[in-house]
Structures are given as structure tokens and as C-alpha cells.
C-alpha positions as CSV (number, residue, x, y, z in Angstrom):
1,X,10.9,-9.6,17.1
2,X,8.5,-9.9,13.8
3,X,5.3,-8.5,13.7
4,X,4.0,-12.4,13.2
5,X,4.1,-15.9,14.6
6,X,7.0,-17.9,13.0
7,X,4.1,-20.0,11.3
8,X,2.7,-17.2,9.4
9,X,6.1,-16.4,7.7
10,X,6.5,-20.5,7.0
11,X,3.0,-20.7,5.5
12,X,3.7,-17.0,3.3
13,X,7.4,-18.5,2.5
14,X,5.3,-21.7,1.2
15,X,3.0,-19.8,-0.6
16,X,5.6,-18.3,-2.6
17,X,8.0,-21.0,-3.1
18,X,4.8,-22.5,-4.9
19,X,4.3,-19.9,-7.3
20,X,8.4,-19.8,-7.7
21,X,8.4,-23.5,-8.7
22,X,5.5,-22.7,-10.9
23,X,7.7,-20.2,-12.7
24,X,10.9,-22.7,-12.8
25,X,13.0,-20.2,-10.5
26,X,15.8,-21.7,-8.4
27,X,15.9,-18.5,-6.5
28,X,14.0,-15.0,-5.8
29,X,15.9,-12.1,-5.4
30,X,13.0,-9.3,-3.3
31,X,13.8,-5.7,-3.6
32,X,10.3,-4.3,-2.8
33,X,10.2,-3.5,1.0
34,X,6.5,-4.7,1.4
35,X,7.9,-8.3,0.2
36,X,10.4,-8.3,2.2
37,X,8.9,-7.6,5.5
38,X,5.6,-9.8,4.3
39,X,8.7,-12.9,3.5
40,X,10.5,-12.6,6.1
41,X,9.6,-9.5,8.5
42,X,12.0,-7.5,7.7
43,X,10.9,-3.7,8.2
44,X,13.6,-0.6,8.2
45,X,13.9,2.4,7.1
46,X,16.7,1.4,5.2
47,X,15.4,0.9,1.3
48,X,17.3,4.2,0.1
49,X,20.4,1.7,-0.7
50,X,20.9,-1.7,-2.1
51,X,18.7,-4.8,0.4
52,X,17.5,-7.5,-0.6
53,X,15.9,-10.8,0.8
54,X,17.1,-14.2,-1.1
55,X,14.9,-16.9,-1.3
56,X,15.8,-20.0,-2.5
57,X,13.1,-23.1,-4.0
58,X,14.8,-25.0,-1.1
59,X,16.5,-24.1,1.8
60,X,17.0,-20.9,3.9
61,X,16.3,-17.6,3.0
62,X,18.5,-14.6,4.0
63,X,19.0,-10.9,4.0
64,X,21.4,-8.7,2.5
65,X,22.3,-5.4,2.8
66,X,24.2,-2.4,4.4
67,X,26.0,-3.6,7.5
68,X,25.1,-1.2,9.6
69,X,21.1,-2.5,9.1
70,X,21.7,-5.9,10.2
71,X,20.4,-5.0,13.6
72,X,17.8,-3.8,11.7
73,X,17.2,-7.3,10.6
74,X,17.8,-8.9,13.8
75,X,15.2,-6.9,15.4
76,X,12.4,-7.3,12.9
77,X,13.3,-10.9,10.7
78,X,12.7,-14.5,11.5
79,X,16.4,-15.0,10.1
80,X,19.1,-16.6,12.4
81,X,22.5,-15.0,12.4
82,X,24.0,-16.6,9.4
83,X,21.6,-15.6,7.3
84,X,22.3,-12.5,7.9
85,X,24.7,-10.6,5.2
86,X,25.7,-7.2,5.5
87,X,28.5,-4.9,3.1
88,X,30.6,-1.8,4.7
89,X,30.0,1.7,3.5
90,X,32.9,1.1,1.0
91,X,29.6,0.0,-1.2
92,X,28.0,3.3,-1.2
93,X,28.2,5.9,-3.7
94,X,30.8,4.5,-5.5
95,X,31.9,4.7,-9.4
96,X,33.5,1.3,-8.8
97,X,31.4,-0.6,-6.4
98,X,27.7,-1.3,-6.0
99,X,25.5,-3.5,-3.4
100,X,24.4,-5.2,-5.7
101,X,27.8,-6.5,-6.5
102,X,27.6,-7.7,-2.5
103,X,24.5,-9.3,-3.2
104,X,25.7,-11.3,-6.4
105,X,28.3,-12.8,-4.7
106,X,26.4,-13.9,-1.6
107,X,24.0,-15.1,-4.1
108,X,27.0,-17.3,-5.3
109,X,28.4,-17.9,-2.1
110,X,25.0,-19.2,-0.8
111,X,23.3,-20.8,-3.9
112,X,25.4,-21.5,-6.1
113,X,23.0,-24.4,-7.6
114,X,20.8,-21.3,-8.5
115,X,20.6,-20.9,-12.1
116,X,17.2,-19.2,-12.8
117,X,16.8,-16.4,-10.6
118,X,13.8,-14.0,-10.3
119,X,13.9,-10.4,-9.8
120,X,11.4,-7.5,-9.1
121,X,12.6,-5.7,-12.4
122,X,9.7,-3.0,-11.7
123,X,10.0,-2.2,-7.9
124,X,10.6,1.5,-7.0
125,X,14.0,0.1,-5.5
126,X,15.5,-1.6,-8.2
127,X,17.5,0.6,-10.1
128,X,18.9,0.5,-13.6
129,X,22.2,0.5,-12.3
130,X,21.5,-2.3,-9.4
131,X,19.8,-4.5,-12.4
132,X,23.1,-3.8,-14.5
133,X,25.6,-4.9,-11.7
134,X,23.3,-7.8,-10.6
135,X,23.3,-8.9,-13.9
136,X,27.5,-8.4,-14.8
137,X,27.8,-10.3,-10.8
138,X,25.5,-13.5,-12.1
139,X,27.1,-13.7,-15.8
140,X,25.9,-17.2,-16.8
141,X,22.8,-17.2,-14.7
142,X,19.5,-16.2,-16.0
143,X,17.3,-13.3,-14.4
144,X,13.9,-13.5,-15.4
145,X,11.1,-10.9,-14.3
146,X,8.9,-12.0,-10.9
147,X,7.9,-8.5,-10.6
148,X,4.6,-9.3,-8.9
149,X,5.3,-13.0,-7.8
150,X,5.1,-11.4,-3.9
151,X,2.3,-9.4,-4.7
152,X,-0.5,-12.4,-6.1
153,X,0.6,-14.0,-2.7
154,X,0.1,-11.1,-0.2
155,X,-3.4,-10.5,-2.2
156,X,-5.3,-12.9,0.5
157,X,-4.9,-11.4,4.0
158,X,-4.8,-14.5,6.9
159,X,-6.8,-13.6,9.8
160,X,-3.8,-12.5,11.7
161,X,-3.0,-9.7,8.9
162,X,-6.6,-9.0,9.0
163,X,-6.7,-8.4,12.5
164,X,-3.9,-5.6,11.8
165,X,-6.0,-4.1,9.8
166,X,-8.8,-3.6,12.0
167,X,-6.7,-2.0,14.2
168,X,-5.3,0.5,11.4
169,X,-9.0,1.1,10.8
170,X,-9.6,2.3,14.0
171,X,-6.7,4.8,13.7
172,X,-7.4,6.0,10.5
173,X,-11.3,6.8,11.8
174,X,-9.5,8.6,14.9
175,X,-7.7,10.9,12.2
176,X,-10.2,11.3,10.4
177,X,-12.7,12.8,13.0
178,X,-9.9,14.8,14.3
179,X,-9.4,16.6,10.6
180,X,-12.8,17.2,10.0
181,X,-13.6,18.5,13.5
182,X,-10.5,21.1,13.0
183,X,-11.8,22.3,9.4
184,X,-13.0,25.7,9.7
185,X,-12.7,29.0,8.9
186,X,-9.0,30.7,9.6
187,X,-7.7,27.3,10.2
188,X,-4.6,26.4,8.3
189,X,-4.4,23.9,6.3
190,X,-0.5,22.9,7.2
191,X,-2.1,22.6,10.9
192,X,-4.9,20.4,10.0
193,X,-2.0,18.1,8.8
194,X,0.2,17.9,11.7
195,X,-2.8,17.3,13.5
196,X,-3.5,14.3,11.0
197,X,-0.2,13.2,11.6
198,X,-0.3,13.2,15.2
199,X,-3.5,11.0,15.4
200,X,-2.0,8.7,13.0
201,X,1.2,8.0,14.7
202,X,0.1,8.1,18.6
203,X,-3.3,6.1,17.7
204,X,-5.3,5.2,20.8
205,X,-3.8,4.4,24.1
206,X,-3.2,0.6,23.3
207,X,-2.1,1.1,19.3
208,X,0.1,3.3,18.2
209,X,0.7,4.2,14.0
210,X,4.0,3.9,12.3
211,X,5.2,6.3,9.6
212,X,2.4,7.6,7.6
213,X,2.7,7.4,3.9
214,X,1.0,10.3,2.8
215,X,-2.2,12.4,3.1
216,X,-3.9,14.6,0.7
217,X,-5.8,17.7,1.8
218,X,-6.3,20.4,-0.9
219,X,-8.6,23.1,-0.6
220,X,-10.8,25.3,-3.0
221,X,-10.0,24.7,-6.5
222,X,-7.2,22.2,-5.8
223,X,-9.5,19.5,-5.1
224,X,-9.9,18.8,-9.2
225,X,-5.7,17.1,-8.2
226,X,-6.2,13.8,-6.8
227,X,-2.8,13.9,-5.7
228,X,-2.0,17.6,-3.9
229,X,-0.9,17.8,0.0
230,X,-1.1,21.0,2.0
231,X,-0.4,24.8,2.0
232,X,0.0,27.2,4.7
233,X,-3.2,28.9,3.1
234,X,-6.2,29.3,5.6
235,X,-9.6,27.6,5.1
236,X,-12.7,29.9,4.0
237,X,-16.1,30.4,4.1
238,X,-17.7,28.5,1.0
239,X,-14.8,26.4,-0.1
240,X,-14.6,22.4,-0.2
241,X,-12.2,19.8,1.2
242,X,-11.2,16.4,0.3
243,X,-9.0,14.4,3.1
244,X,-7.6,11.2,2.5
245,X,-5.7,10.0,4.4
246,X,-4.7,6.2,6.1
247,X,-3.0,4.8,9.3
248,X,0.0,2.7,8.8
249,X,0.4,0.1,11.8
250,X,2.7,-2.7,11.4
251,X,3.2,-1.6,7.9
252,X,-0.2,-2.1,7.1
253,X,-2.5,0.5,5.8
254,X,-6.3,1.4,5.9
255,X,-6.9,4.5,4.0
256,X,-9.9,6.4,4.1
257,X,-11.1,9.4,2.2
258,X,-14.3,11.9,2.7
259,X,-15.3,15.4,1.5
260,X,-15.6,19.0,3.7
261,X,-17.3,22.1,2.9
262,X,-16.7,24.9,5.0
263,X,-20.0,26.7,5.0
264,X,-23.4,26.1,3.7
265,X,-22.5,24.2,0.5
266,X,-24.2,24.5,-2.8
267,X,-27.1,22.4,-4.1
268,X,-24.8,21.1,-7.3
269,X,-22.1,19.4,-4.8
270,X,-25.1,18.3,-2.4
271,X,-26.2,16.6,-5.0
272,X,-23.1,15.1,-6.2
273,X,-22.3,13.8,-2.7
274,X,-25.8,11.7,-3.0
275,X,-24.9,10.3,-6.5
276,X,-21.1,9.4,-5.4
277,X,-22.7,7.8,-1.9
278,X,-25.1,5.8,-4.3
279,X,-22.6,4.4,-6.0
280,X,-20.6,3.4,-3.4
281,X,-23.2,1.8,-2.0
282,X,-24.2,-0.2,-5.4
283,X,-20.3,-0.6,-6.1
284,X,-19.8,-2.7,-2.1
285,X,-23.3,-4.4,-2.8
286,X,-21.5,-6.0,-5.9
287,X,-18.4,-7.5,-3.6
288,X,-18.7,-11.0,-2.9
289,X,-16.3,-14.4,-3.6
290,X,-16.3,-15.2,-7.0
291,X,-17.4,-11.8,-8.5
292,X,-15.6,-10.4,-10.5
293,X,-12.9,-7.1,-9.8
294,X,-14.7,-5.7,-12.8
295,X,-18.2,-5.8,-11.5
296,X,-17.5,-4.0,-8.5
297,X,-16.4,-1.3,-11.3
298,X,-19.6,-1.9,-13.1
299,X,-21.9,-1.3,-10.5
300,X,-20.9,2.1,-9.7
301,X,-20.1,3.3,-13.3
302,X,-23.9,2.8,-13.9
303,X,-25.2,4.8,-11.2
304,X,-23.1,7.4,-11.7
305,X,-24.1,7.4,-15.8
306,X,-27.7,8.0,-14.9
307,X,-26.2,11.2,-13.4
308,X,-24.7,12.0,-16.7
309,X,-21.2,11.1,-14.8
310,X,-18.2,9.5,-16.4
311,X,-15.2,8.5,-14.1
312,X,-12.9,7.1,-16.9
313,X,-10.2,6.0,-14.2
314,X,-9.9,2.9,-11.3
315,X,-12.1,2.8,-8.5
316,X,-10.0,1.0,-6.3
317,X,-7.2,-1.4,-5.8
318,X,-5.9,-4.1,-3.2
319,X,-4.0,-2.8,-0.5
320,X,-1.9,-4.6,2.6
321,X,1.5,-3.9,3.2
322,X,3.0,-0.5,2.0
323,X,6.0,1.9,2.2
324,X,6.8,4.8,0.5
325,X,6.1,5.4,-2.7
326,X,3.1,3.5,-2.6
327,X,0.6,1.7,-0.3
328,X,-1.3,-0.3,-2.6
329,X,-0.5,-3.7,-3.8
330,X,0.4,-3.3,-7.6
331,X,-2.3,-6.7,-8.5
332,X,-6.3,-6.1,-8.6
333,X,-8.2,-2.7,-10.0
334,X,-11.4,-2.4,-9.6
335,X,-11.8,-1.3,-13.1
336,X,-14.1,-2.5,-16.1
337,X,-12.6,-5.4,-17.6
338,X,-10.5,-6.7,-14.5
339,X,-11.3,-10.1,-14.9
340,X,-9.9,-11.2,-11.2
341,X,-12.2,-13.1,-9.6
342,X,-13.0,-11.8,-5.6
343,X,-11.7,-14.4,-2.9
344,X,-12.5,-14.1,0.4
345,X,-9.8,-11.8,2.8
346,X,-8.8,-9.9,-0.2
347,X,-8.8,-6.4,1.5
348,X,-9.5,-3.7,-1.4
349,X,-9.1,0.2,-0.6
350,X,-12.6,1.5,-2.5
351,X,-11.6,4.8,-4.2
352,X,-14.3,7.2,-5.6
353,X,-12.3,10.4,-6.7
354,X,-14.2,12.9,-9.2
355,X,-12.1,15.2,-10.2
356,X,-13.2,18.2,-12.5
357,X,-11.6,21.2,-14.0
358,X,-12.3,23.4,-11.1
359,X,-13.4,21.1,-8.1
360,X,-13.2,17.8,-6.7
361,X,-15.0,15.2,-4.4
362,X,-14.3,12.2,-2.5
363,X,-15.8,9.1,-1.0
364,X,-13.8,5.8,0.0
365,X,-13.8,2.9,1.9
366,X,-11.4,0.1,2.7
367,X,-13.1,-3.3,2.5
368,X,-12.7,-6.9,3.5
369,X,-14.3,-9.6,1.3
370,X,-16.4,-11.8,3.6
371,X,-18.8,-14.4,2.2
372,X,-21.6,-12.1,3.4
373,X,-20.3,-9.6,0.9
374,X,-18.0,-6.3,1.9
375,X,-17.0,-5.8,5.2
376,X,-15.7,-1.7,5.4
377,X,-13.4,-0.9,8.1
378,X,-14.4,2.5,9.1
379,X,-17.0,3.7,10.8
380,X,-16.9,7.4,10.0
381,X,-20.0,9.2,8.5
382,X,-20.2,8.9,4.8
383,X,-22.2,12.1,4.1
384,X,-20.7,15.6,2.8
385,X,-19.4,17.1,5.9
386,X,-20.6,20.6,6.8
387,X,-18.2,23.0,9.1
């Protein structure tokens, strides 16, 4: 069963096939999980081998991969059997053989009218060599790059997805209390993770998480790495925390970030958690329809330069639909100079990261555009936390 109503899938698939005619494409070939599970439903742990979903300018769509996912597919899709297209193991790690040579031929099989084909040419998924055999399999068709065709579609949330998101929200603020509350000293940090995990994934009693994507947690001097998980090192008196970390239900993700000291913390990162909670603040009273992506930028780049503060990097980006290795949306940055213009349900994940050579801190919120401005979904205390 998909996550949706058949009706949301027809009005997505309309969305797109808008855009696709827009482009002159006959047919898109989707590679990126998050497309094909926002297209059709689709949703496996199965994107470690040659999938696709085929969607023509006219007619039905379909789904091909290995053969032993297609139950995959008919548990999750909105596709009837024949749509349906699966290739034996013969396929796998083979000198001779590719899935993508399976999918050109069902591609020929099925639409053989198609003679401008899109594909993701920059999804994590689609391989040099799965480009190279997709390519030698449609000789005489042209591939053209749709890399983000999927992605400008899925960037305004219907009520339904938004709804999902709530409900991640919630999870992610469960999580989140949980970490924090665990911080102190002699705690490890590897157990503050699993118990991360476990709120994640058994939520409250009437929503439970999927797979988390990932979580950051370092300690001490490893907070100047945006991008570090855990050790099995213990936590200490006088050393500082960022956590971020976001629930995953349905596929779709709310992350959240905020900052720990363990101990009574000095006056210099006191003072920076004001300036950063300023700016978030000035950065969330910029979001409304029609601003710009850019503003939102703007408006906390200039509280933190009264603080002699320069973040050179993003602030944020849209975020919906993930899997691994990413859980934003690969469109909007709210950066200076991102001239996209705000719409209302765009959901945008708020990212303020300072990272120096010796220390870090973090503040985030994920946000709904609303006509009355930026809607967060967390409710978890913004401040430095003390344990």
C-alpha cells in the first residue's frame, strides 16, 4: 500500500509530466530513490543495484528492477502488475551484463515511440557504468540531463506531505529531549546514539520512525567538523556538544540541531549562543511567499556581522523526501544570491553551523512557509543547553 491516496501520486505524476513536456522529453528515466517513491511510492531498500521508475509524456509509468524487489514494489507502488519489470540475478555483478541493459530494453519494449529520454545524470545511483550501458542499450535515442526535473516538483509540499512532516517533527523533538537529557558526565557518546536511534525509530505510541539517515554528535574539539558521528569516548566536565539529528517517517525527514555544554559553560560560547539565536530569529522573520531564498540568507548574515561573525557557507536548504546519502532536496539554498522566490508549503531545513578551528556550535530549525511567515516544526528549547 503507498504512503498516499492514489490522487496525490496522479496530481505529482501531472506535475511532472508538465515540466517533461516543457523540456520536450518523450520519457523520464528516475534513478534517485526520493523520486521514485514521491512518483510512484515506491520505497525499498533496494537502491544498491540498478531500479528505475519509467515515465512516459503519455501513458503508464512502471518500475524496473531486480526481480526479487518486485514485491517490494507491489507492496509500496500504485503500479498494477504489468507495470511491473523485474531482471534475475544473472544481472548482477557481471563483466557482461548490466541492469541497465534490462532497463533499455523494457524501455524499448514499452515505449518504443520514446525518442528523447531524460535521465538523472547526477543522482548518487546512477553510475558511470549504468549511464554507459543505458546509453550503448538506447543507440539512436537521445538522453538528455533532467537531473533535478523531480526535485523543482517535490519543492511544494501538499497538505497531505505536510501533515507527514508534522508527525516527523514530533519525533525528532522526542529524540532530541532524550539526547540532551542523557548528556553528562561519564556518559558515552556511542550510548547517547543508540539512544537517539531508538527514539527515532519507535517514535511515540501511534508513529513510529523509519531508518534514520544519519546523526552527528561530536564532542570537545570535534564540534569545529560539521559532519563527525560518535566515539566510544565519555563526555566531560567543561566540554560542548552539537546534536543533530532528524526523524525519518514515511521517508520524510525533519531534522533538528541544538548545542550542549556539559558544565558551567564559558562567557565567549554564552555569548555566541545569543548572537546565533538572534540570527535565527531575524533569518525566520525574513520567510514569507515571494521573498526571496537569498533574503532569508541576508538577514542573518547581518546580525551575525555586527558580531564580527562571518559564516561564508549555506544556511539552509529544502528538505522532503530523503534516503541515504542525503536528506535534502538538491534545489533551494538559503544563501546570498539564491534568487528563488519563497512559495507557500516549501518546507526548508534552517541550518546555522559555526564551525571554528577548535570549536563548534549549532542552532537549526525545519520550517514551513505559511503566508503568516515561518512555521518551525519543533518545539524544543532553542537556548545553549547546560548538563
Amino acid at each position: 500500500m503507498a504512503a498516499f491516496e492514489r490522487a496525490e501520486y496522479q496530481r505529482r505524476l501531472a506535475a511532472v509530466r508538465r515540466d517533461m513536456e516543457g523540456a520536450g522529453l518523450d520519457l523520464l528515466v528516475i534513478t534517485n530513490p526520493p523520486n521514485m517513491n514521491y512518483t510512484v511510492g515506491y520505497d525499498a531498500w533496494s537502491f544498491y543495484v540498478p531500479q528505475a521508475v519509467l515515465i512516459p509524456l503519455d501513458g503508464e509509468p512502471s518500475w524496473t528492477g531486480r526481480a526479487i524487489d518486485l514485491e517490494c514494489a507491489r507492496h509500496t507502488t500504485i503500479l498494477p502488475e504489468d507495470a511491473l519489470l523485474g531482471y534475475d540475478d544473472s544481472y548482477l555483478t557481471s563483466p557482461d551484463r548490466h541492469g541497465a541493459d534490462f532497463i533499455a530494453e523494457a524501455i524499448l519494449a514499452h515505449y518504443p515511440g520514446a525518442r528523447r529520454i531524460g535521465v538523472e545524470s547526477d543522482s548518487p545511483y546512477f553510475t558511470a557504468r549504468y549511464n554507459e550501458r543505458l546509453e550503448r542499450g538506447l543507440a539512436g535515442r537521445t538522453l538528455v540531463n533532467a537531473d533535478t526535473l523531480v526535485n523543482w516538483v517535490r519543492l511544494i509540499k501538499s497538505d497531505a506531505e505536510i501533515e507527514i512532516m508534522r508527525q516527523a517533527g514530533a519525533i525528532t523533538d522526542i529524540a532530541m529531549r532524550r539526547a540532551i537529557d542523557m548528556i553528562r558526565p561519564g556518559v558515552r557518546q556511542c550510548d547517547v546514539a543508540g539512544a537517539i536511534y531508538q527514539a527515532l525509530i519507535s517514535g511515540h505510541p501511534d508513529l513510529c520512525g523509519d531508518v534514520p539517515d544519519f546523526q552527528t554528535l561530536p564532542m570537545g574539539t570535534r564540534t569545529s567538523a560539521p559532519h563527525l558521528t560518535w566515539t566510544d569516548e565519555r563526555y566531560e566536565t567543561g566540554s560542548a556538544c552539537t546534536l543533530e539529528l532528524g526523524a525519518n517517517r514515511l521517508r520524510y525527514h525533519v531534522p533538528l540541531a541544538r548545542t550542549v555544554h556539559v558544565g558551567s559553560p564559558p562567557a565567549e560560547l554564552t555569548d555566541l549562543a545569543l548572537v546565533v539565536e538572534e540570527g535565527l530569529l531575524a533569518a525566520l522573520d525574513a520567510v514569507r511567499p515571494g521573498a526571496l531564498a537569498g533574503d532569508v540568507a541576508n538577514a542573518w548574515n547581518a546580525v551575525i556581522a555586527r558580531a564580527g561573525i562571518v559564516k561564508p557557507s549555506r544556511i539552509g536548504y529544502s528538505i522532503g523526501i530523503g534516503y541515504p546519502p542525503d536528506w535534502g532536496e538538491r534545489t533551494v539554498s538559503l544563501i546570498a544570491g539564491d534568487t528563488t522566490p519563497l512559495q507557500d508549503n516549501m518546507v526548508l531545513h534552517l541550518m546555522l553551523g559555526l564551525w571554528g578551528r577548535n570549536s563548534g556550535y549549532e542552532l537549526s530549525e525545519t520550517f514551513q512557509v505559511t503566508p503568516q511567515g515561518a512555521r518551525c516544526f519543533s518545539t524544543v528549547d532553542r537556548a545553549l543547553a547546560v548538563r
